[in-house]
C-alpha positions as CSV (number, residue, x, y, z in Angstrom):
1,X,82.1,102.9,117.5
2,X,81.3,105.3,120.6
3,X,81.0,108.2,117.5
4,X,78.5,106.2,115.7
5,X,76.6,104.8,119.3
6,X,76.3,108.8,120.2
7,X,75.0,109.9,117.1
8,X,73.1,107.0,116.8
9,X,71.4,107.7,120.6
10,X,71.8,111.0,121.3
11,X,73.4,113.3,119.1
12,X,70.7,114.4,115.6
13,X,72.5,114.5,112.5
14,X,69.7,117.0,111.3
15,X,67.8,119.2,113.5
16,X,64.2,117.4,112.6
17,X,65.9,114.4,114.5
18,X,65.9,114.2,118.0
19,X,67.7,112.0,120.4
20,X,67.3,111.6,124.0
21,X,70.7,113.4,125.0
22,X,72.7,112.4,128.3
23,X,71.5,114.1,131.0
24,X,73.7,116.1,133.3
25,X,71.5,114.8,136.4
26,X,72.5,111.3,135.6
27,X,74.4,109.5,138.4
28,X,74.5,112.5,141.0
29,X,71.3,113.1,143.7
30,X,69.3,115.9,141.1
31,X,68.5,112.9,138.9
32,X,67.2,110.6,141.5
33,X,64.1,111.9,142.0
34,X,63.5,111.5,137.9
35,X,61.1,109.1,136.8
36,X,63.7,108.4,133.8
37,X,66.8,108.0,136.3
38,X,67.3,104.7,136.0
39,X,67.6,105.4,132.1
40,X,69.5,108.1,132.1
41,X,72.3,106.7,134.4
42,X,72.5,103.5,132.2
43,X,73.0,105.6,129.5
44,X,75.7,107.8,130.7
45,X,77.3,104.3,132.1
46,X,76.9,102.8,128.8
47,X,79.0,105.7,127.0
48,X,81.3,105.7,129.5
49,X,81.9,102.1,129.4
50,X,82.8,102.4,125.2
51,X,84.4,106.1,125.7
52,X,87.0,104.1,128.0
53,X,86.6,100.4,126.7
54,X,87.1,101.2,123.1
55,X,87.6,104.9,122.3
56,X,89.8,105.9,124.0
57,X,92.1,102.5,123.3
58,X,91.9,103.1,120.0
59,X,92.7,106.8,120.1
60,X,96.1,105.5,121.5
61,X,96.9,103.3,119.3
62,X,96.5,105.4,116.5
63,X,97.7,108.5,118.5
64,X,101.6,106.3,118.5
65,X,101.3,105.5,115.0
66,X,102.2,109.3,113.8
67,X,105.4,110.3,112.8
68,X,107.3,113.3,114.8
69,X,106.1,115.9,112.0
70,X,102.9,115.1,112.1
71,X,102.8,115.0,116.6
72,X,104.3,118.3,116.3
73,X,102.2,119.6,113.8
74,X,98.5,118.2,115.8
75,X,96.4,120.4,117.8
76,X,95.7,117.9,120.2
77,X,92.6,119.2,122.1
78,X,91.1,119.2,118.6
79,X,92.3,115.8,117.5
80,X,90.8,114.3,120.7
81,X,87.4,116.5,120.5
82,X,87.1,114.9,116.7
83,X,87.3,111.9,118.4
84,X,84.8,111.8,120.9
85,X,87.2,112.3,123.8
86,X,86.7,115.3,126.1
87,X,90.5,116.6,127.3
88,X,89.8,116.0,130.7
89,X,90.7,112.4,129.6
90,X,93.7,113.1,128.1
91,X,96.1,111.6,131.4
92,X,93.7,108.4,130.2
93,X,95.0,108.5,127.3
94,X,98.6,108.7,128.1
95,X,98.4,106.0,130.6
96,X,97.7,103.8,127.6
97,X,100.5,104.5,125.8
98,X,103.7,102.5,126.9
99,X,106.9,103.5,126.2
100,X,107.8,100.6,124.2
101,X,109.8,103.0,121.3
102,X,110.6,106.5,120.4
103,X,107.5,106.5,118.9
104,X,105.3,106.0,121.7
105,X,107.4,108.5,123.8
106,X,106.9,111.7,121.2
107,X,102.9,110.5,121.3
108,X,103.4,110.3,125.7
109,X,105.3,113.5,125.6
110,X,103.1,115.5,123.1
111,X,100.3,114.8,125.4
């Protein structure tokens, strides 16, 4: 859902399209003095909101699912980047994966 919302919004699937992207000013004093602040921050807040609401839930639970081969065989910076998850949210992540099995420890442990 968060891939399709931030293609949808702000990422063009062709370069004739064009999106309003997040702005790097949202949320921090820079982007007050924008006319469009009050945009942009809802924005970023919206895609925060589904990146950790829904994204990166999902992620996990998929993420547990994998068998030890295929865990040791991922490249996770890449499986999380394909996902719409920047790394710096991989300890997120982990925190939603409890150790309720091997399984789910191998996931923890490979992140």
């Amino acid at each position: 859902e968060f891939l399709q919302w931030l293609k949808k919004n702000h990422r063009p699937n062709k370069p004739e399209e064009s999106f309003p992207p997040l702005s790097c000013d949202a949320l921090t004093n820079w982007g007050q003095s924008s006319r469009d602040s009050k945009e942009h921050n809802d924005r970023v807040r919206e895609a925060t909101n589904i990146l950790i609401n829904k994204v990166v839930p999902e992620f996990a639970a998929t993420f547990v699912q994998r068998t030890p081969r295929q865990l040791r065989d991922i490249q996770v910076s890449e499986e999380l980047h394909r996902n719409g998850i920047n790394v710096r949210h991989m300890g997120l992540v982990r925190f939603m994966i409890r150790d309720t099995d091997d399984s789910s420890v191998a996931a923890k442990d490979r992140l």
